[in-house]
VEXDREN-2710 file (C-alpha; in Angstrom, 1 decimal):
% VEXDREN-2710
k/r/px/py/pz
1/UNK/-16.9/-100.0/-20.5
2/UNK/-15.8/-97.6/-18.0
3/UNK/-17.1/-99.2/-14.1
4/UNK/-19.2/-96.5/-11.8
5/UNK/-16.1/-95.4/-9.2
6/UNK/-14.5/-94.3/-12.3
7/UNK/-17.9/-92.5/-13.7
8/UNK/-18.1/-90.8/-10.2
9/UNK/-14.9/-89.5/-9.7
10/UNK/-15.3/-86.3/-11.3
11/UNK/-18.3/-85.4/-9.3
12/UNK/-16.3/-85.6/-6.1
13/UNK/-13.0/-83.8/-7.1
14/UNK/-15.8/-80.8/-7.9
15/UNK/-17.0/-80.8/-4.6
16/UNK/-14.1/-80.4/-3.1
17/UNK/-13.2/-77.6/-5.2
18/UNK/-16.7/-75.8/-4.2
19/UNK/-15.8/-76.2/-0.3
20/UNK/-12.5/-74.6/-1.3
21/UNK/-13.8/-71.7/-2.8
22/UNK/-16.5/-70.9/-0.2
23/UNK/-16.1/-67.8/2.5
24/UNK/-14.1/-69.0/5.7
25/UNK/-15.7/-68.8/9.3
26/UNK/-13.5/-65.5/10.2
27/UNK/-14.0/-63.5/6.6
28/UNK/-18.2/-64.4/6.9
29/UNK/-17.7/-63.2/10.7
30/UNK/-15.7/-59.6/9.0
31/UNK/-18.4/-59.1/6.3
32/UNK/-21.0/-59.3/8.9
33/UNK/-19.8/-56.7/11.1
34/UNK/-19.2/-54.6/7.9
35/UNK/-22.6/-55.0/7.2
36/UNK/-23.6/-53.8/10.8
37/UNK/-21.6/-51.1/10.6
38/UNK/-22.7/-49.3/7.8
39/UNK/-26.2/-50.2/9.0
40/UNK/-25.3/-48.6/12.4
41/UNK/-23.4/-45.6/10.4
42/UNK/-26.5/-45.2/8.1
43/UNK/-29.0/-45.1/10.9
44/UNK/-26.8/-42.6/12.6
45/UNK/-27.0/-40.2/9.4
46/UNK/-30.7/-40.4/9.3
47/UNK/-30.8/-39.9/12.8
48/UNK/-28.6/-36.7/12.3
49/UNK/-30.7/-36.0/9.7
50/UNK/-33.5/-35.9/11.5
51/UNK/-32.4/-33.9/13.9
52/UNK/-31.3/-31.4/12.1
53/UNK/-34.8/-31.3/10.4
54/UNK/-35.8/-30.8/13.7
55/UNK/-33.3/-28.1/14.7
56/UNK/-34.6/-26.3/11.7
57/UNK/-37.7/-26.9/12.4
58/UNK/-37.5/-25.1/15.8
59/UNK/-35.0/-22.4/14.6
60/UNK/-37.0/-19.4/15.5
61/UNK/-34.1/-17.0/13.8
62/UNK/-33.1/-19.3/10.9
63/UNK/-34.7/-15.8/8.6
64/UNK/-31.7/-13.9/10.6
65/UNK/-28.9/-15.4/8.7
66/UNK/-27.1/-17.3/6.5
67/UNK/-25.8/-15.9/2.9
68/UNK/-27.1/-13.1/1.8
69/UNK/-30.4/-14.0/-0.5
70/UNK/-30.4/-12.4/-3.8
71/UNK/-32.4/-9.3/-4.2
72/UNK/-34.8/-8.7/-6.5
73/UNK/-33.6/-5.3/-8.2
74/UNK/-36.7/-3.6/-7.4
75/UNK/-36.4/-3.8/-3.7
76/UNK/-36.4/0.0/-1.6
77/UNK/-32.5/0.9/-1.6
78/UNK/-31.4/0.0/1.8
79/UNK/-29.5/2.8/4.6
80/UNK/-25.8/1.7/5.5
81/UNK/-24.0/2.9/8.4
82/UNK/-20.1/2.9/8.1
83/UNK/-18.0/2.1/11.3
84/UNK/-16.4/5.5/11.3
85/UNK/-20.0/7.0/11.6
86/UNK/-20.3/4.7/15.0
87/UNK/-18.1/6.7/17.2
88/UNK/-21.3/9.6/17.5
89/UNK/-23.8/7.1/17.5
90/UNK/-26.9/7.4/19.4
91/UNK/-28.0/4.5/22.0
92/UNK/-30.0/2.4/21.0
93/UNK/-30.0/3.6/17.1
94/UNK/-30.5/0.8/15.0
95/UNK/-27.7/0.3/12.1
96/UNK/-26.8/-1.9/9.1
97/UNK/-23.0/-1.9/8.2
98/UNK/-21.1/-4.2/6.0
99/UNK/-18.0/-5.4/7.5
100/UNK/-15.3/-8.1/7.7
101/UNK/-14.7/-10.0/10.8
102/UNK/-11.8/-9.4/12.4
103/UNK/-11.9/-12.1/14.9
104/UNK/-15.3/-14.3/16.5
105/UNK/-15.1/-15.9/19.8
106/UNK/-18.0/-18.0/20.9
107/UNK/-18.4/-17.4/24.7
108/UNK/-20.8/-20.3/25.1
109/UNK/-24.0/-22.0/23.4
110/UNK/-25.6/-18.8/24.1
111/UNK/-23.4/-15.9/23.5
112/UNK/-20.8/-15.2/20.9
113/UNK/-18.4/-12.1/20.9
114/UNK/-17.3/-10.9/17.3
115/UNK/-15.1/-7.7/15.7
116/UNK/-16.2/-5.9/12.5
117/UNK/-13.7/-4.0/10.5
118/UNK/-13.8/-1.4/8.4
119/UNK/-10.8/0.2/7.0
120/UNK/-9.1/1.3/10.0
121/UNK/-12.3/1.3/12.3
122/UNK/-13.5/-1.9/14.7
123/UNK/-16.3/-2.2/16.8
124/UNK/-17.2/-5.3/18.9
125/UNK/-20.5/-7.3/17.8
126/UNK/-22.6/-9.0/20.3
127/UNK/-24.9/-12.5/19.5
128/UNK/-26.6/-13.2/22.8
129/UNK/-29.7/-15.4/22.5
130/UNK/-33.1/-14.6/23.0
131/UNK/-34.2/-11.0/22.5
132/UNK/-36.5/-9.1/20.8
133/UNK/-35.4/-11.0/17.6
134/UNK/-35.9/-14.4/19.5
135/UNK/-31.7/-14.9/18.7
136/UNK/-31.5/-18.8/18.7
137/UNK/-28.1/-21.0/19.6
138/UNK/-27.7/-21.9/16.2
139/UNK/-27.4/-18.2/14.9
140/UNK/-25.4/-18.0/17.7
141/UNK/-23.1/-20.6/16.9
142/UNK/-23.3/-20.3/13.1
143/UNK/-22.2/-16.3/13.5
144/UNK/-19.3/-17.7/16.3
145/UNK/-18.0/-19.6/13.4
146/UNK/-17.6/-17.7/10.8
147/UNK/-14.2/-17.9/9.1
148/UNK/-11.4/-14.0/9.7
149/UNK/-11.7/-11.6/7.1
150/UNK/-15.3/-12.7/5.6
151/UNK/-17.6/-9.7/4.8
152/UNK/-20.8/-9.6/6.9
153/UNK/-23.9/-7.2/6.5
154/UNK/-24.6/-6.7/9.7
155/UNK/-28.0/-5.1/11.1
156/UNK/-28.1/-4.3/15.1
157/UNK/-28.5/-1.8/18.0
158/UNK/-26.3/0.6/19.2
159/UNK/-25.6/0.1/23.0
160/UNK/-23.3/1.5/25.3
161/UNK/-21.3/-1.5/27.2
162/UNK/-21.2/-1.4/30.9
163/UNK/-17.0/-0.8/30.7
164/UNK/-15.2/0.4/27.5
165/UNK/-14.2/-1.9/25.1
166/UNK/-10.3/-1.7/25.2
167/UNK/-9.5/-4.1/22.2
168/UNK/-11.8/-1.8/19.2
169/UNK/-10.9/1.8/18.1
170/UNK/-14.6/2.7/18.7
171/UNK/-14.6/2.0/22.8
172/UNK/-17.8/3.9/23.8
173/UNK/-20.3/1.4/21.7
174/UNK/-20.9/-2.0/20.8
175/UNK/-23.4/-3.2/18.1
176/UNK/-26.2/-6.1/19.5
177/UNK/-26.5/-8.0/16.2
178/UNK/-30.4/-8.4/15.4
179/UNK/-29.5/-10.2/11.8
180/UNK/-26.2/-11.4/10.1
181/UNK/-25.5/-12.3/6.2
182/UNK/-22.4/-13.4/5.0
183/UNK/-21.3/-11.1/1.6
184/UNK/-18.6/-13.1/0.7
185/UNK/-16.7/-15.6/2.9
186/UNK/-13.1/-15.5/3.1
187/UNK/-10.9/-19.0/3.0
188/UNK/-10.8/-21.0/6.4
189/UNK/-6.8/-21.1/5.9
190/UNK/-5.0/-17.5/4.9
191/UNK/-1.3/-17.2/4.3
192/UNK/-0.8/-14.4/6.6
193/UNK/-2.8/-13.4/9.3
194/UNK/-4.4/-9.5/9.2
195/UNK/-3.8/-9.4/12.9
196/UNK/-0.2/-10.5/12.5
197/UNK/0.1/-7.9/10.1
198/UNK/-1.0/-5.4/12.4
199/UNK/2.2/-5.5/14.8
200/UNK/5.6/-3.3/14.2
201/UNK/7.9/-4.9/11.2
202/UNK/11.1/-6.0/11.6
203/UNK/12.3/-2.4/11.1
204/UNK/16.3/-3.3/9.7
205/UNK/16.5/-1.9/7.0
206/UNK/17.2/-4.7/4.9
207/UNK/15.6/-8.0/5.8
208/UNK/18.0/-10.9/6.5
209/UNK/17.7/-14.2/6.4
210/UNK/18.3/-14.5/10.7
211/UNK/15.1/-12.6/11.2
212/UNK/13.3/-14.5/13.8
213/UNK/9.5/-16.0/13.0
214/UNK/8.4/-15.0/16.2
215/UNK/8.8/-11.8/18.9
216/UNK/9.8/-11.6/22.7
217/UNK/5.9/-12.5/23.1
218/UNK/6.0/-15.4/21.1
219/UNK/3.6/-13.8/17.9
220/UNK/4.4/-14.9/14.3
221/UNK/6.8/-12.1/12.8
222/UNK/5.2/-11.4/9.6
223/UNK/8.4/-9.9/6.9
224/UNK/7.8/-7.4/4.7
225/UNK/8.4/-9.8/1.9
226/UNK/6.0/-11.8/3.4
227/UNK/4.0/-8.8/3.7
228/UNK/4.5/-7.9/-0.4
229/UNK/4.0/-11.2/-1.2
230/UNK/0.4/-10.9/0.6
231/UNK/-0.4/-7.3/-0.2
232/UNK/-4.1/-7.5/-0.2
233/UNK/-4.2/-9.5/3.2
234/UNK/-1.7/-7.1/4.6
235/UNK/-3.0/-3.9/3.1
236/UNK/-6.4/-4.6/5.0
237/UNK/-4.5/-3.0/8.2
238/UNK/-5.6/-0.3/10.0
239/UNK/-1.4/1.0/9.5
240/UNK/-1.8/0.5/5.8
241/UNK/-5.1/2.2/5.1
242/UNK/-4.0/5.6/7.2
243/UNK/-0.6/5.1/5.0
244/UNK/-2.4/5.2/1.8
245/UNK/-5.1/7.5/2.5
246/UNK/-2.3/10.0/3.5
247/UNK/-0.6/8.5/0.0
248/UNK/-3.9/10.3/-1.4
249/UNK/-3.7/13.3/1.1
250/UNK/-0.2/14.5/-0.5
251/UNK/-1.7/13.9/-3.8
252/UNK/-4.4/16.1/-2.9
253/UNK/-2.6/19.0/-1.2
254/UNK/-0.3/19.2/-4.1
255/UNK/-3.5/19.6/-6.6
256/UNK/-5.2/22.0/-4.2
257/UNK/-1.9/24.0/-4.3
258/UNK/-1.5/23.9/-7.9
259/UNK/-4.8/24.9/-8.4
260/UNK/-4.7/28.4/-6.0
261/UNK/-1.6/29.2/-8.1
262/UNK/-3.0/28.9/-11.6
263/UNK/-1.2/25.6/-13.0
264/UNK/-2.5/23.9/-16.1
265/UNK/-2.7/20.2/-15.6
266/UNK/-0.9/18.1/-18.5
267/UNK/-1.0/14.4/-19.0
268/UNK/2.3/13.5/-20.6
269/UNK/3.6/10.5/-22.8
270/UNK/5.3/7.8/-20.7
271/UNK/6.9/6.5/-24.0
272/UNK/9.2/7.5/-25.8
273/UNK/11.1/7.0/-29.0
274/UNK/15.3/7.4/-28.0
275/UNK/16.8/6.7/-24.4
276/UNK/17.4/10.7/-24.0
277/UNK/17.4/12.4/-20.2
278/UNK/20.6/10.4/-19.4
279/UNK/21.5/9.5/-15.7
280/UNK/19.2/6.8/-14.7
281/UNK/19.2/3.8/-16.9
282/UNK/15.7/3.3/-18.8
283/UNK/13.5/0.5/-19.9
284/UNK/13.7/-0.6/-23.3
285/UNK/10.3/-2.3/-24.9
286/UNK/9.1/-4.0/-27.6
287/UNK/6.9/-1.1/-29.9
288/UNK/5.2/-3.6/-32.8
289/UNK/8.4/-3.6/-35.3
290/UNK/11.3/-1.4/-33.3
291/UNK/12.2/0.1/-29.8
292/UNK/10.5/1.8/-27.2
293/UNK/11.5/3.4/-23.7
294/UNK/9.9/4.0/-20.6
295/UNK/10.1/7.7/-20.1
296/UNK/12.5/8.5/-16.8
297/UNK/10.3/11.4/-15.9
298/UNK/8.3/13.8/-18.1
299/UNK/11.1/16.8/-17.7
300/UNK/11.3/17.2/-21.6
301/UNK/7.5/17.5/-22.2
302/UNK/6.9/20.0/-19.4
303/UNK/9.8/22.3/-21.0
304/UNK/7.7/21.6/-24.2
305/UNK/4.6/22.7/-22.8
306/UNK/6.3/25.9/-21.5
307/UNK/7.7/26.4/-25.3
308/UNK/4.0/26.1/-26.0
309/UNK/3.3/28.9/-23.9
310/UNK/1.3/27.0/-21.1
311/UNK/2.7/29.4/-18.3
312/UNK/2.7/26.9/-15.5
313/UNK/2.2/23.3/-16.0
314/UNK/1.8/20.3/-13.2
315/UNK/1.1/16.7/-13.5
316/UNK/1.1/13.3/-11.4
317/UNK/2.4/10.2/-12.8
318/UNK/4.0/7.2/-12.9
319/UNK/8.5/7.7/-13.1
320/UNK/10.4/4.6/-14.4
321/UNK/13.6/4.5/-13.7
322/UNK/15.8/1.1/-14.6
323/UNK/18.7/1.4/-11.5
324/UNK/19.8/-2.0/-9.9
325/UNK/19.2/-0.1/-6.6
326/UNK/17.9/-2.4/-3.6
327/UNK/18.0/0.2/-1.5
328/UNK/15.4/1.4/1.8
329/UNK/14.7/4.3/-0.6
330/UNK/14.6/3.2/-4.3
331/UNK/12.1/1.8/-6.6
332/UNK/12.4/1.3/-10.1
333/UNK/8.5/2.9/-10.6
334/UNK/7.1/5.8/-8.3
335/UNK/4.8/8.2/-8.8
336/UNK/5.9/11.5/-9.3
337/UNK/5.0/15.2/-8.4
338/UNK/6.2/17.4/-11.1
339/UNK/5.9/21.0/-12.1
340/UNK/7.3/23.9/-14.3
341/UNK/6.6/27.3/-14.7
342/UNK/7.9/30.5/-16.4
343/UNK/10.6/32.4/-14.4
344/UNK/9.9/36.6/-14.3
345/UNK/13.4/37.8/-12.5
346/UNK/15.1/35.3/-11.1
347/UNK/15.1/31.4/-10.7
348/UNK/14.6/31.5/-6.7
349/UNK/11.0/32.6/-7.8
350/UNK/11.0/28.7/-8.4
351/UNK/13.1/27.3/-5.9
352/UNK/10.8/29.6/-3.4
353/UNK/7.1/27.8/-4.8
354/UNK/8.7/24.9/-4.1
355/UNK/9.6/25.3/-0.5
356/UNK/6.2/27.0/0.0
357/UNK/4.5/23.8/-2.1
358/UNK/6.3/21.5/0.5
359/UNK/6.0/23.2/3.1
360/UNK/1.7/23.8/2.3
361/UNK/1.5/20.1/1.9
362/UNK/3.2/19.4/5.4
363/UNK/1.6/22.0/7.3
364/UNK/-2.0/20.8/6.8
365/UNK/-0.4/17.0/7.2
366/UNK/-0.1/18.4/10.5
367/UNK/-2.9/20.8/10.8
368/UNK/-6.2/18.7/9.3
369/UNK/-8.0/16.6/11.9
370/UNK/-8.0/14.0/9.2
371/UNK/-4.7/13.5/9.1
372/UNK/-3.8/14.2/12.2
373/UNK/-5.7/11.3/13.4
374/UNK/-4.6/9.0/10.2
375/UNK/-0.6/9.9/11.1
376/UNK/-1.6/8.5/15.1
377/UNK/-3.2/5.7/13.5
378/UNK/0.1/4.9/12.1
379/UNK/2.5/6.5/14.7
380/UNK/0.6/2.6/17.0
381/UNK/2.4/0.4/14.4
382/UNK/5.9/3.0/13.3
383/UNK/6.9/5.2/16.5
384/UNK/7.6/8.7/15.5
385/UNK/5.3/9.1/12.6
386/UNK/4.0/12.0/14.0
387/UNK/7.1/13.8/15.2
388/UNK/8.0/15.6/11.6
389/UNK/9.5/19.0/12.2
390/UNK/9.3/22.1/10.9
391/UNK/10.9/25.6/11.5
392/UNK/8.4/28.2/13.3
393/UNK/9.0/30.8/10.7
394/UNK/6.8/31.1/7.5
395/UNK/10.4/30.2/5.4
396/UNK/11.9/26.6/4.7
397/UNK/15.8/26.8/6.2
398/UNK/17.6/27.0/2.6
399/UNK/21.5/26.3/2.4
400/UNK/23.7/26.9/-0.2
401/UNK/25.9/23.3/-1.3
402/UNK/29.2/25.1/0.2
403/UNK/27.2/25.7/2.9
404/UNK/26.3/22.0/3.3
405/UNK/29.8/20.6/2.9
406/UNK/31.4/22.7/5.5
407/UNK/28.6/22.0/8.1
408/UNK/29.5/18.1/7.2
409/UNK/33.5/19.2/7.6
410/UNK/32.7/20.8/10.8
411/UNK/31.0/18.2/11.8
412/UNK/33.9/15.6/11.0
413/UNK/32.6/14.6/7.9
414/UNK/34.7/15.1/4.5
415/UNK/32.6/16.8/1.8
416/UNK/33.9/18.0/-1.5
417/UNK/33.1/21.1/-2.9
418/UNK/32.4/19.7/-6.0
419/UNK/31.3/16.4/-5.4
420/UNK/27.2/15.0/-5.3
421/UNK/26.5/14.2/-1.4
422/UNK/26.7/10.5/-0.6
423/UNK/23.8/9.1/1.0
424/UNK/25.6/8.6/4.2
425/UNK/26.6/12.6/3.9
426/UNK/23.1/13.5/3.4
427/UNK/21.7/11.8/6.5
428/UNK/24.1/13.4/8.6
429/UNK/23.8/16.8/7.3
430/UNK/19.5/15.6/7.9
431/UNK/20.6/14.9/11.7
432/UNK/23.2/18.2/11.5
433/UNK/19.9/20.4/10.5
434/UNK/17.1/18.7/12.8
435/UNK/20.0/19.5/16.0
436/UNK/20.6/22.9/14.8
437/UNK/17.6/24.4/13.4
438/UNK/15.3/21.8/14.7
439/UNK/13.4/21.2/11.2
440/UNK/13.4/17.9/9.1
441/UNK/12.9/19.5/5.6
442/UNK/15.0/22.2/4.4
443/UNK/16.7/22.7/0.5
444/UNK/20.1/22.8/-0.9
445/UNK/20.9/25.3/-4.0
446/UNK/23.6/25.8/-5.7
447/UNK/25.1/22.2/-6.9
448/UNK/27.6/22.0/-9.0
449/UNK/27.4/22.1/-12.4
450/UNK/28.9/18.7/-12.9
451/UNK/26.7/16.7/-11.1
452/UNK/23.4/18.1/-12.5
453/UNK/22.1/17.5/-16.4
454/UNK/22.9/19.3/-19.5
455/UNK/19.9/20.7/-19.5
456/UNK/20.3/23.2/-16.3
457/UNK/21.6/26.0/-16.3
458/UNK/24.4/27.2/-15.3
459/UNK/25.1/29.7/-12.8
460/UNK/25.9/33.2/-14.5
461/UNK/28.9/34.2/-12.0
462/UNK/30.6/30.7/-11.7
463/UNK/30.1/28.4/-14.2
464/UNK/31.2/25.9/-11.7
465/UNK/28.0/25.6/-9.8
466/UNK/24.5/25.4/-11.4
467/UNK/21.0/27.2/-11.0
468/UNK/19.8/24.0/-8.9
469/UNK/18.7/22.6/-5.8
470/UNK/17.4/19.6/-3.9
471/UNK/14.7/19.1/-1.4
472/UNK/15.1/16.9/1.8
473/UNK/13.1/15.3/4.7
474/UNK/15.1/13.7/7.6
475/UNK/17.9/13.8/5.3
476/UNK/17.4/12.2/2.3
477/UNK/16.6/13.9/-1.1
478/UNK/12.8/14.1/-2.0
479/UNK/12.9/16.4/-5.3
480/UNK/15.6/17.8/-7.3
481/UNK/15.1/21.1/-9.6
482/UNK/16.5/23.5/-11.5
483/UNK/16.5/26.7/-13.7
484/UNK/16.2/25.4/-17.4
485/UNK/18.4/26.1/-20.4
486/UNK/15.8/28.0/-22.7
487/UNK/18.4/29.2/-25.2
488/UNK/18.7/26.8/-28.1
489/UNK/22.4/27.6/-29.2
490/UNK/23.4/27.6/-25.3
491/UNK/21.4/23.7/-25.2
492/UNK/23.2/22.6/-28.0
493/UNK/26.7/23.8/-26.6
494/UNK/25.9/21.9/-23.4
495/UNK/24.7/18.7/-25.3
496/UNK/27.6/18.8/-27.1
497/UNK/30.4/19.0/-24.4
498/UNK/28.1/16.4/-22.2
499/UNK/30.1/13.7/-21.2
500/UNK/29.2/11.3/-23.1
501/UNK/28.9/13.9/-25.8
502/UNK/25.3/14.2/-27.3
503/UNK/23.8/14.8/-30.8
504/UNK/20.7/17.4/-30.5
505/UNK/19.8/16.8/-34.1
506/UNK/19.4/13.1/-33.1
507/UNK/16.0/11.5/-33.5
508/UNK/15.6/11.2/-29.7
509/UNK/16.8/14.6/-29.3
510/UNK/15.5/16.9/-31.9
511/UNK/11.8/17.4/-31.0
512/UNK/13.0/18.3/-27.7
513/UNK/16.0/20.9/-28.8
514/UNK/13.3/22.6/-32.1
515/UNK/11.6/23.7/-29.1
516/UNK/14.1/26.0/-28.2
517/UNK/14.8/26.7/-31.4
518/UNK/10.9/28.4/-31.8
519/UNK/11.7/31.2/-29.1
520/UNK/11.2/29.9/-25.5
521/UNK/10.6/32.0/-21.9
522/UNK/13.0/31.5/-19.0
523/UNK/11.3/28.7/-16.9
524/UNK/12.2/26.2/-13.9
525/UNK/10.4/23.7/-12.0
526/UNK/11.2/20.4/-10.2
527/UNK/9.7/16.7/-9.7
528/UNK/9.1/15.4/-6.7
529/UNK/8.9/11.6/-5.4
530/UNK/5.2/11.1/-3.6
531/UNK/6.4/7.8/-2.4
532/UNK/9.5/9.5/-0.2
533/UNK/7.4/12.4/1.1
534/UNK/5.3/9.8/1.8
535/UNK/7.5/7.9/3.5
536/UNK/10.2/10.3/5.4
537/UNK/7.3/12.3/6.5
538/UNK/5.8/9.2/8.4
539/UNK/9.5/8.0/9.4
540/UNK/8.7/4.5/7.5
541/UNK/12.0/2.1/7.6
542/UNK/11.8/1.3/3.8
543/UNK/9.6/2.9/0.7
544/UNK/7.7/-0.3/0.2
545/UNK/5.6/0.5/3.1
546/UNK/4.7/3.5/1.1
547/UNK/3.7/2.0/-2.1
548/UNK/1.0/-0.6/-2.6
549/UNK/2.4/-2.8/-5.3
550/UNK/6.1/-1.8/-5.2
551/UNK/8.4/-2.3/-7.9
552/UNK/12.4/-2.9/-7.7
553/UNK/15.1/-4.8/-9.6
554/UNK/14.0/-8.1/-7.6
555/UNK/9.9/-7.8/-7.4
556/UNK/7.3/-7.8/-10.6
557/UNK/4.4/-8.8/-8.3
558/UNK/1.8/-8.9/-7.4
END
């Protein structure tokens, strides 16, 4: 029979394994002052809580703004003002505008300074507190802190401020905010800043990997790959929007032009069947079970149209053109500016619309208040944007290609007289014609036969040289043209001595070539390149500045 130490023994070892297990002193003393803390930190949220209650409570603007509520749809259409209205304001007019802020700076608890933007127009926005509106300092501070490049509807009064405000392109007026909605908020962190974007690019020609990220002033250098890479942030520029709505301008001059003299507008195929102009390289695609190409320009479907008997014919388009150029002035898509028309005598009656086309287009560039004041919007960010010349007379300065190599000879320069013009010839011959005739756009005629395409024709007293020119600005080619071959034995003859020899019964060719073959009238035309007009007329360092979403042998986005 077991005696009761032994019987007791158990109980004891238990014990000791309870007092083992127990909190110690310091972690009770830690859980305890955990416990007081999130006490505290839970007494501090309710008393935050309360207080903002309160702060709402007493928020005698709170109505004022906020997000915009969702309207019923049978609320009274509401007035807008644009910002480009604002520079013939009236004082104290009252105005709603939807904008994006620029930039906010919060003076103190009572005042806040903000810039709207719209396209290329700023105006400074004022959130004082008090008012007729009773303004409170949490509008104030809520419209202080709102994040760059969100889009505000914005309802105020026009005042004049006591000095002109220097950092907004409208300077005689401020807006007094009375209400302020947020549209759409933009992200607290952007890749690139607008502002940044607003300063001169690194203007080398190509970018290099030395560029420095910041200027003489110490301001981020934004590239123009960072710029491409960002296009929508960048394009929000007041530089960028006068570039593209002059980008529409030239579009529109050219139509208005077409349409005094009588052109028929076509919308051609961009596809196409055979890889047929030669010259360029093309792009190749994937048509369901065989091969398609991008067209390189829609030359052989104008000359169709002309066989159809559409006397003049114009379009604007899209030009693809697969080169592995990474150039300041090539892009494997731009839009293009192309016309034919039936020739009467002689083919200068073409070569002659086009100088006149060009040099309508440039003229009211210069002339229109529009874009007079879109070209000084640009001139702030690319110096020299508005210093394009032109000769006084009514005439474009025309040379013939002889007459081009031997002002490059004079000038030092070896030129061939039947050679193409290297791009390092043409720019001198640019800086040659702007010394001596003090004009930036001025043709070439006459090339030589062997630099030109089978199709053109040849000239009748040398066969040598061709019935063809090119068009410059500053020095660099912005359309090449030509008389036509319209007879279809004379085609075929040219085809066939091509070099590489070419077949015009072929299946890429032989649409083209039956044209011909149905009886066809002497015609000529040209295409030229929007993009470079665009861009040698403003001056621009490379053509990406001149196209929104720019395409070349190293960039497919965005």
């Amino acid at each position: 029979m077991a005696s009761q130490g032994d019987c007791e023994l158990p109980s004891r070892v238990k014990e000791e394994q309870a007092d083992a297990n127990a909190p110690s002193k310091s972690a009770l003393k830690k859980a305890d002052n955990k416990r007081q803390k999130a006490e505290k930190a839970a007494k501090r949220q309710e008393l935050e809580r309360a207080q903002k209650e309160q702060a709402e409570a007493n928020d005698t603007a709170k109505h004022l703004y906020g997000s915009i509520p969702s309207l019923p749809d049978d609320l009274p259409a509401q007035k807008f003002t644009e910002l480009a209205e604002l520079y013939d304001a009236k004082e104290d007019q009252e105005v709603t505008v939807d904008a994006r802020i620029h930039n906010a700076r919060v003076q103190s608890a009572k005042l806040a300074f903000l810039v709207l933007r719209e396209e290329a127009h700023t105006v400074q926005a004022v959130i004082a507190e008090g008012g007729s509106n009773k303004i409170s300092r949490q509008m104030v501070k809520w419209c202080g802190g709102i994040n760059s490049e969100s889009i505000v509807r914005v309802t105020g009064v026009v005042k004049q401020p006591k000095e002109p405000v220097t950092s907004t392109s409208i300077s005689n007026f401020e807006l007094h905010v009375g209400s302020m909605y947020t549209i759409s908020e933009a992200a607290q962190v952007l890749p690139v800043q607008v502002k940044d974007c607003m300063r001169a690019p690194p203007m080398s020609e190509e970018e290099s990997n030395d560029e420095p990220e910041t200027d003489s002033q110490g301001l981020p250098v934004v590239s123009l790959s960072a710029r491409l890479n960002n296009r929508v942030l960048d394009g929000r520029t007041a530089a960028n929007q006068a570039i593209f709505q002059l980008q529409g301008g030239i579009s529109n001059l050219f139509m208005e032009y077409m349409n005094q003299n009588r052109f028929t507008w076509i919308n051609s195929s961009r596809l196409a069947g055979a890889a047929t102009e030669g010259g360029s390289g093309v792009f190749e695609i994937k048509y369901f079970d065989t091969k398609a190409y991008l067209t390189q320009s829609p030359q052989f479907f104008k000359q169709m149209a002309i066989a159809m008997d559409m006397k003049r014919v114009c379009e604007i388009g899209p030009v693809f053109r697969a080169e592995n150029s990474n150039t300041h002035r090539h892009l494997t898509e731009f839009t293009g500016l192309d016309f034919e028309m039936v020739i009467r005598n002689d083919y200068h009656e073409v070569l002659s619309f086009g100088e006149n086309l060009m040099l309508y287009i440039i003229r009211n560039l210069q002339e229109r208040a529009e874009y007079i004041r879109l070209t000084k919007v640009v001139d702030q960010v690319f110096p020299g944007a508005g210093d394009f010349r032109l000769p006084s007379k009514d005439s474009a300065i025309r040379l013939t290609f002889a007459e081009a190599v031997k002002l490059l000879n004079d000038a030092g320069l070896e030129g061939g007289e039947f050679n193409d013009l290297s791009t390092s010839q043409e720019k001198a011959l640019g800086r040659i014609m702007r010394e001596k005739h003090s004009t930036d756009f001025y043709t070439i005629d006459k090339f030589p036969s062997a630099v030109r395409p089978f199709y053109t024709m040849p000239d009748a007293s040398n066969p040598k040289l061709s019935n063809s020119y090119d068009f410059f600005m500053r020095g660099q080619e912005i359309m090449s043209g030509a008389q036509r071959i319209h007879d279809y034995n004379q085609l075929c003859q040219r085809m066939k001595a091509n070099d590489p020899p070419l077949d015009p019964l072929s299946e890429g060719f032989r649409h083209y070539t039956d044209a011909f073959k149905y009886g066809c009238a002497p015609h000529g035309g040209g295409g030229l390149g929007l993009n470079r007009i665009l861009q040698f007329y403003l001056g621009l360092p490379d053509i990406r500045f001149a196209t929104m979403f720019p395409r070349d042998p190293g960039r497919l986005a965005p």
